[in-house]
C-alpha positions in Angstrom: 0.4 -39.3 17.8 0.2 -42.5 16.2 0.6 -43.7 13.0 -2.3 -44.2 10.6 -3.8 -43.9 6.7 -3.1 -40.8 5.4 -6.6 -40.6 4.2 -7.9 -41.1 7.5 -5.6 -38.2 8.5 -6.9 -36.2 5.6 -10.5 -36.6 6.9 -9.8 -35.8 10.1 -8.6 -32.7 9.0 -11.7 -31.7 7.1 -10.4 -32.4 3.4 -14.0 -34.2 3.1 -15.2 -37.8 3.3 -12.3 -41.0 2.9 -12.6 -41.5 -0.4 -12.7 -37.8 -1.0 -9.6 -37.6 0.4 -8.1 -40.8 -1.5 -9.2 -38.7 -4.7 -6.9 -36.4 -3.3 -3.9 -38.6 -3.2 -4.7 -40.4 -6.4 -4.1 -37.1 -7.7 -1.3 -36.8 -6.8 -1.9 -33.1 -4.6 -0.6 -34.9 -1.0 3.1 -35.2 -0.2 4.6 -36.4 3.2 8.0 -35.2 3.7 8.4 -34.0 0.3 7.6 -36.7 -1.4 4.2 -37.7 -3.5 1.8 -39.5 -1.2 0.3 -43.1 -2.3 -2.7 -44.4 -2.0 -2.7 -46.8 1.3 0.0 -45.0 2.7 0.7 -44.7 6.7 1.9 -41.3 8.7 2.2 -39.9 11.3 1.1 -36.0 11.6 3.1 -35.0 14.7 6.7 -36.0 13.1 5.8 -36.2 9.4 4.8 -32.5 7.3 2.1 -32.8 5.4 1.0 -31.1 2.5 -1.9 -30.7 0.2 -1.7 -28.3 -2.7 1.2 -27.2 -1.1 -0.3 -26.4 1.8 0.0 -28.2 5.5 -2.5 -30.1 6.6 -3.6 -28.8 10.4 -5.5 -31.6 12.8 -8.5 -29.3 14.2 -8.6 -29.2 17.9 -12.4 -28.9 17.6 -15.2 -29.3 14.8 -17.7 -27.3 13.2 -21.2 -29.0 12.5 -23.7 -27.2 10.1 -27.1 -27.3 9.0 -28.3 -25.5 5.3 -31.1 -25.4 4.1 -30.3 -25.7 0.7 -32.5 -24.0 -2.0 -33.5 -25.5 -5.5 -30.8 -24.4 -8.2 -27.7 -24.8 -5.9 -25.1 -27.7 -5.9 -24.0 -29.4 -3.1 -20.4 -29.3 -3.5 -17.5 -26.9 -3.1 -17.0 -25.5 -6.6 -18.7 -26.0 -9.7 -16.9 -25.5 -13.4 -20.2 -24.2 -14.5 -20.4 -21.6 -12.0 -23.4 -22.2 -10.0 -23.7 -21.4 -6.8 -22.6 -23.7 -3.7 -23.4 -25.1 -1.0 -20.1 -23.8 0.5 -21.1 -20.2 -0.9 -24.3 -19.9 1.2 -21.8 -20.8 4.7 -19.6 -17.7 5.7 -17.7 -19.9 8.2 -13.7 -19.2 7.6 -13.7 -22.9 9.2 -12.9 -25.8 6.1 -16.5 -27.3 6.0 -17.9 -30.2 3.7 -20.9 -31.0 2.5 -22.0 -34.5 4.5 -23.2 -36.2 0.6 -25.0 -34.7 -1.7 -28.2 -33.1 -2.5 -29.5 -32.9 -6.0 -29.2 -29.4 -7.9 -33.1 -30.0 -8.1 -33.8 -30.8 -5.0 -33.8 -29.1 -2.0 -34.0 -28.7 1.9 -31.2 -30.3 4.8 -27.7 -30.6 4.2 -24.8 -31.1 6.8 -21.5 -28.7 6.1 -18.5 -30.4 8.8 -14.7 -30.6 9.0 -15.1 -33.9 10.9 -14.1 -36.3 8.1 -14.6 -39.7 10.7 -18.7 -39.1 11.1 -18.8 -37.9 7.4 -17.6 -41.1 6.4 -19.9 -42.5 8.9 -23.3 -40.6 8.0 -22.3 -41.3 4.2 -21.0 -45.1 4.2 -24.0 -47.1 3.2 -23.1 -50.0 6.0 -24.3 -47.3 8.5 -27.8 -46.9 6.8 -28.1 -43.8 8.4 -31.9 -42.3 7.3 -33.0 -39.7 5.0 -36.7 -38.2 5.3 -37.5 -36.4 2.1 -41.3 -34.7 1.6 -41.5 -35.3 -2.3 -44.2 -34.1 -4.3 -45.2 -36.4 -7.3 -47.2 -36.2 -10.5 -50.9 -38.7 -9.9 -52.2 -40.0 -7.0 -50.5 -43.5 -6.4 -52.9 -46.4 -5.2 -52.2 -48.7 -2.7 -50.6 -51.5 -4.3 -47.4 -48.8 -6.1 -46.9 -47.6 -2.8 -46.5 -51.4 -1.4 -44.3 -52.1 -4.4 -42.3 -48.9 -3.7 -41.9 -50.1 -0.2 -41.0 -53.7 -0.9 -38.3 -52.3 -3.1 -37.8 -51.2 -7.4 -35.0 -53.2 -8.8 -32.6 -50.7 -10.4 -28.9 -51.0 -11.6 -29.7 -55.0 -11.4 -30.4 -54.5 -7.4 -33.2 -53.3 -5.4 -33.7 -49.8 -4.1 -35.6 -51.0 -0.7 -37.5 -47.9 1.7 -38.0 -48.3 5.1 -41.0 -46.0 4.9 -43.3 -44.4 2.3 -46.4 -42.5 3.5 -49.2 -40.9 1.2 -49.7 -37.4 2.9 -52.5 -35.7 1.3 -53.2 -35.0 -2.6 -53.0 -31.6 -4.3 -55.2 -30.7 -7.6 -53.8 -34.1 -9.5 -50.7 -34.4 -7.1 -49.7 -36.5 -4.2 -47.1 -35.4 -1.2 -45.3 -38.2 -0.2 -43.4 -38.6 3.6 -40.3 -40.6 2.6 -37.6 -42.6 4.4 -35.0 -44.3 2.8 -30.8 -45.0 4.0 -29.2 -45.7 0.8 -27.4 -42.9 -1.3 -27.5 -43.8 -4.7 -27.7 -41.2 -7.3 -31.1 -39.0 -7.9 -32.8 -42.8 -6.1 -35.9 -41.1 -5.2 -36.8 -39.7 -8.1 -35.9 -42.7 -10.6 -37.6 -45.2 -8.3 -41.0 -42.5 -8.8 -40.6 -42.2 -12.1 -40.5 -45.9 -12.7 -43.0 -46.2 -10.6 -45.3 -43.9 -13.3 -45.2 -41.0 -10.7 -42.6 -38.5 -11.7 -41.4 -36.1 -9.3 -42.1 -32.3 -9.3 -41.1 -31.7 -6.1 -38.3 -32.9 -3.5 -37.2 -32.1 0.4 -34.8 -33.5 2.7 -36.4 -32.9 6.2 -34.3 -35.0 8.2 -30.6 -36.3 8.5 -30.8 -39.3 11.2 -31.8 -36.9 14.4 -31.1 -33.5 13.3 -34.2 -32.1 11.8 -35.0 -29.3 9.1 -37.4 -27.5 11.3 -38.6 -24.1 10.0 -35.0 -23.3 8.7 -35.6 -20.4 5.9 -34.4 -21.5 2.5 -30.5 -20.4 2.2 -30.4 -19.8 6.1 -27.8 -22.0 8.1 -27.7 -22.9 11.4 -24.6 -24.1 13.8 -25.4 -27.9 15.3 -26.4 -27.9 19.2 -24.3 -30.2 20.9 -27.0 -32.1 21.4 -27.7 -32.8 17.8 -23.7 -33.9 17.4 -24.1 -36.3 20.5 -27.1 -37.7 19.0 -25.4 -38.1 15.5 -22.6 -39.8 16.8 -24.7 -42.1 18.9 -26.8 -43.0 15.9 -23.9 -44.3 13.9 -22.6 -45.7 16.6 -25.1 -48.1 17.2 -25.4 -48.7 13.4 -21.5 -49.8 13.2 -22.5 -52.6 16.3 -25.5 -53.7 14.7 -24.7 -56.2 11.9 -27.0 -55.4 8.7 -29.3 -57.9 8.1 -29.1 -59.9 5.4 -31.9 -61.9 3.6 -32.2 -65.6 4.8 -30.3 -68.3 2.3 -32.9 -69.9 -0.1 -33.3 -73.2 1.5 -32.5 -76.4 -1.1 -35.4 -78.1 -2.1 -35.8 -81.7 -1.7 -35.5 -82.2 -5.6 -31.7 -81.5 -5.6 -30.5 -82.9 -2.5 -30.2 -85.8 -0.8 -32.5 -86.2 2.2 -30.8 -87.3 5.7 -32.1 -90.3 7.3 -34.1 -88.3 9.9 -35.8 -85.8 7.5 -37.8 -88.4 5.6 -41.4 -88.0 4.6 -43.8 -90.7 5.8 -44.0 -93.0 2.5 -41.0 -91.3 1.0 -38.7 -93.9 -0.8 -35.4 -94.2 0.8 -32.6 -93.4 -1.4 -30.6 -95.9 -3.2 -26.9 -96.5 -1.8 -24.2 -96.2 -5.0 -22.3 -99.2 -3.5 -23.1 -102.2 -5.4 -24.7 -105.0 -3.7 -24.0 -108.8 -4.9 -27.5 -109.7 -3.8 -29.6 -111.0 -6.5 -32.1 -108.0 -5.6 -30.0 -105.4 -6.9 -29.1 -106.9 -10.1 -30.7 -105.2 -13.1 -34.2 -106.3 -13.1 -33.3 -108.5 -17.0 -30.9 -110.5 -14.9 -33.4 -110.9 -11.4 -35.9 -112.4 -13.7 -34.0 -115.0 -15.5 -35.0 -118.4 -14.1 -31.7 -120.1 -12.9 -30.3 -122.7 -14.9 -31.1 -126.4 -14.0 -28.5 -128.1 -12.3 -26.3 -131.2 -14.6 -26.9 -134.7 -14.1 -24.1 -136.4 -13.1 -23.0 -139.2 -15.3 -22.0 -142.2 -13.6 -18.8 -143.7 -13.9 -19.2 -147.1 -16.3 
């Protein structure tokens, strides 16, 4: 097997996400070959024993790929120093399963649960915008022009939070449902870009990861991916890692800081000056252009 970052290895092996697993090795719980693993380190895990926690870390021949429906009141990771229940809890798979990202304690609906630690860190790396449809439930009815500024993008954390999608569903006694599609993953995004917005949420559910849907998926019920799903998962971020993001055109620079080129000028436009000095008398400040030349001597003639 050939030799390769031992946080790649790590994922692979269903210790979670790539920087999950560099976590791990900051902390200093991976060794290879007795020794303390560092961060950017190279092995390779048919000659070299690898631990974490003391225990060896075992390449899966195959992967497990599951879908939670994950109730209000339960946190999406694998333990919790307050006690509350886990995602992880709600899974009685002896397989080591993930959470694919997170899901807010107060939200609810899809989650992904894998030990394949390369499409974890592809569905949760932002350069694969991989979508996220959430039903959310909001305090008001929003007009026409919040939900065009909610689509254009909310500047927070001094950048924009852009959606490709937000849809006004129906309205419910003073509240609106929402159909919302967004790919970034910053913290709680939905809900502080509605509350800006003057539309708090009351209400939030994750429907849809990429192609795998929620379906009719009873609250705390799991399901086992069909292969299907995985092939279409994989093909999706597939396609997202070929596709360059696009990137917002360069602000041109307006004529009033640049020089124009020969070939760009306006009709009537004045040409620009050269810096090179010119001995002509037309380029001499205009005091000295107007001074009347001096009259030339008479000659006196030799007596």
């Amino acid at each position: 097997m050939a030799i390769e970052r031992l946080q790649k290895i790590l994922a692979r092996a269903g210790y979670g996400s790539r920087r999950a697993c560099e976590e791990l090795i900051q902390a200093r719980r991976v060794t290879v070959d007795g020794r303390v693993a560092e961060l950017g380190q190279s092995a390779d895990p048919a000659t070299q024993r690898i631990l974490v926690d003391g225990q060896p870390v075992r390449l899966p021949t195959t992967h497990t790929y599951v879908a939670l429906n994950k109730p209000r009141g339960v946190v999406s990771t694998m333990s919790d120093p307050e006690g509350r229940r886990t995602v992880r809890e709600l899974v009685a798979l002896p397989e080591r399963i993930y959470p694919v990202g997170r899901l807010d304690t107060d939200s609810e609906g899809l989650i992904l649960l894998t030990d394949d630690g390369e499409l974890t860190q592809q569905l949760t790396h932002p350069r694969y915008r991989h979508p996220r449809i959430y039903r959310v439930l909001v305090e008001g009815i929003p007009t026409a022009e919040t939900l065009e500024r909610w689509r254009r993008g909310v500047q927070l954390d001094t950048r924009p939070a852009r959606f490709d999608q937000v849809i006004a569903e129906r309205t419910d006694e003073g509240r609106t449902w929402l159909r919302v599609t967004v790919h970034e993953g910053r913290n709680h995004l939905v809900r502080r870009v509605a509350a800006a917005l003057g539309h708090p949420v009351v209400r939030l559910i994750r429907v849809a990861m990429g192609p795998v849907r929620l379906g009719d998926l009873p609250p705390g019920q799991w399901r086992r991916l069909t292969s299907e799903e995985v092939a279409a998962l994989k093909d999706e971020t597939m396609r997202q890692r070929t596709t360059p993001l696009s990137r917002p055109a360069r602000e041109r620079t307006t004529t009033s800081n640049r020089r124009p080129a020969a070939g760009d000028r306006r009709p009537g436009a004045r040409a620009p000056q050269s810096r090179q000095r010119s001995t002509s008398t037309d380029d001499r400040p205009r005091s000295e252009s107007r001074r009347p030349a001096p009259s030339p001597r008479k000659e006196r003639k030799a007596g």
